[in-house]
C-alpha positions in Angstrom: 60.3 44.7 4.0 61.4 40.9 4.5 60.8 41.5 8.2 57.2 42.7 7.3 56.9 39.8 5.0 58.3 37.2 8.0 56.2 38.8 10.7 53.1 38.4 8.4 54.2 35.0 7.5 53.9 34.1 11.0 50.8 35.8 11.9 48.7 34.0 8.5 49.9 30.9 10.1 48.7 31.9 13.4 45.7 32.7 11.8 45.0 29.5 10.2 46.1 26.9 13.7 43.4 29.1 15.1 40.8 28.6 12.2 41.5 24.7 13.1 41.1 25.1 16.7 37.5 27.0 15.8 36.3 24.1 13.3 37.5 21.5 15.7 35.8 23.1 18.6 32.7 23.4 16.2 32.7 19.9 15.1 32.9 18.9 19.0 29.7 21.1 19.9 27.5 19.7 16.5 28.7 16.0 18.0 27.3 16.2 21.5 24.1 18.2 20.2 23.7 15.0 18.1 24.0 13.1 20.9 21.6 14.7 22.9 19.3 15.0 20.3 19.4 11.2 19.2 19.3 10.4 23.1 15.4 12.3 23.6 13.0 12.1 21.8 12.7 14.3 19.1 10.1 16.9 18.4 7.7 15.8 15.6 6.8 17.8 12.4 3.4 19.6 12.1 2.6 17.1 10.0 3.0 14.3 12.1 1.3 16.0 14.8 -1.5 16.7 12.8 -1.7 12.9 12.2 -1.4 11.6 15.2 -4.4 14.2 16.8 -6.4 12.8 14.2 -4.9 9.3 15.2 -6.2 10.7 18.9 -9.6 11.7 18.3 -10.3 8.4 16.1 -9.2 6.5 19.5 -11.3 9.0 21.5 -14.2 8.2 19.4 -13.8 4.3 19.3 -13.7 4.5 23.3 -17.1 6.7 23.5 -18.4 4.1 21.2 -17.4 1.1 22.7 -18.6 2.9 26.1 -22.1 3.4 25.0 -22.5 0.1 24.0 -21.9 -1.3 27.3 -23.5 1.3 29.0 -27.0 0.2 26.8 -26.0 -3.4 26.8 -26.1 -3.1 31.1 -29.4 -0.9 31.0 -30.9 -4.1 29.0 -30.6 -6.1 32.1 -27.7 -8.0 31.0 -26.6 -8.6 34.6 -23.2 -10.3 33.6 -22.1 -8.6 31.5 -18.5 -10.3 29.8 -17.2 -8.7 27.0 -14.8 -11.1 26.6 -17.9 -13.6 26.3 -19.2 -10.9 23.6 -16.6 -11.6 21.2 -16.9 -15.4 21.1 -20.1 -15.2 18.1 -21.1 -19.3 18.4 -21.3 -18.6 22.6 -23.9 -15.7 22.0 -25.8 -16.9 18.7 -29.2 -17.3 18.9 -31.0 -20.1 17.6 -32.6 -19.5 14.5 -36.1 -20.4 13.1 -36.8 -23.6 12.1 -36.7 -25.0 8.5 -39.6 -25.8 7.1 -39.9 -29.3 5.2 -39.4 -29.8 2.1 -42.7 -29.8 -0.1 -44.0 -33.4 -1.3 -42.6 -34.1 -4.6 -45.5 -34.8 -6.6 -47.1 -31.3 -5.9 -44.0 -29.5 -6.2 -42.9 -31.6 -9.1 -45.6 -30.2 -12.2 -44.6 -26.6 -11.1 -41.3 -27.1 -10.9 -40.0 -29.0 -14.3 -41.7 -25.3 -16.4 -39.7 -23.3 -13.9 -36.8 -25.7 -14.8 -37.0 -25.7 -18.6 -37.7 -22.1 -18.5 -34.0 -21.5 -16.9 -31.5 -23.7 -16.8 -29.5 -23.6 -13.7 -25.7 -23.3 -13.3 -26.1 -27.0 -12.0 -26.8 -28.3 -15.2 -23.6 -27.1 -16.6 -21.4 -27.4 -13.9 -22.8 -30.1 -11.7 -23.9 -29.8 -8.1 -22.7 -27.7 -5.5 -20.5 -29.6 -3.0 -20.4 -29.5 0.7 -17.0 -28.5 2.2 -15.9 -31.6 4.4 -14.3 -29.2 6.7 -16.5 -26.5 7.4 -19.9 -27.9 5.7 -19.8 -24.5 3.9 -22.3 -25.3 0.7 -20.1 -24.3 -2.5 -20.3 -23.5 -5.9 -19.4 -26.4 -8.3 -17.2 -24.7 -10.4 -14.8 -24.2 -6.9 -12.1 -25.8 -6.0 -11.4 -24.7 -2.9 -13.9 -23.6 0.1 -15.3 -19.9 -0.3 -15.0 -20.3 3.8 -12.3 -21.9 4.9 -10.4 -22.3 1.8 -9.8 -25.7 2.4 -9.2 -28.1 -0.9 -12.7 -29.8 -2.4 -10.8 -33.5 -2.7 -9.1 -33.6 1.0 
């Protein structure tokens, strides 16, 4: 019986080296699968590839549409055609109509004071509106910085 008891002795620890050799052996095949994983690129989630077809076809559309508008801006007979000049607004602004004066003061003046006592204006309360001295944006008096260009009113 000992000799049954000695010979299984062995065997259990047999058993168990090659349990170790296993997990070992394991543990080195989930290591390089990591690396060769985190060496491609990975495969992204149906989720992600649903966003990103959507992230496609918004591209595909903003293309189309930028290539119709060239395509009518050269069938207008623009011959030089720069869309780099496009962006620049003040190169491509067209003048705008002219100002008329303003009205003489003594026939706008009768009219004007019942419109005036009628409404007050904010100006009465607040004072006048001020003239940024950077961008000669007209703003509201009650501002202390430029609606524009957010530039201080005292510079």
């Amino acid at each position: 019986m000992e000799r049954l008891a000695k010979g299984l002795k062995l065997e259990n620890e047999e058993l168990e080296k090659l349990k170790s050799e296993v997990n070992g052996m394991e543990h080195d095949l989930m290591q390089r699968r990591l690396r060769r994983v985190s060496c491609t690129t990975s495969i992204p989630t149906p989720d992600e590839m649903t966003r990103l077809r959507s992230m496609n076809r918004q591209l595909q559309i903003n293309v189309d549409c930028t290539q119709k508008e060239i395509d009518l801006l050269q069938s207008r007979g623009i011959g030089n055609f720069d869309p780099k000049a496009m962006s620049n607004f003040y190169d491509n602004i067209e003048p705008g109509p002219v100002v008329p004066p303003k009205p003489c003061k003594k026939d706008h003046q009768s009219s004007s004071k019942q419109a005036v006592r009628s409404q007050p204006r904010d100006e009465d309360f607040e004072g006048a509106p001020w003239n940024c001295d950077s961008c000669t944006f007209l703003n509201h008096p009650a501002l202390n910085r430029c609606e524009q260009c957010e530039m201080p009113r005292y510079a």
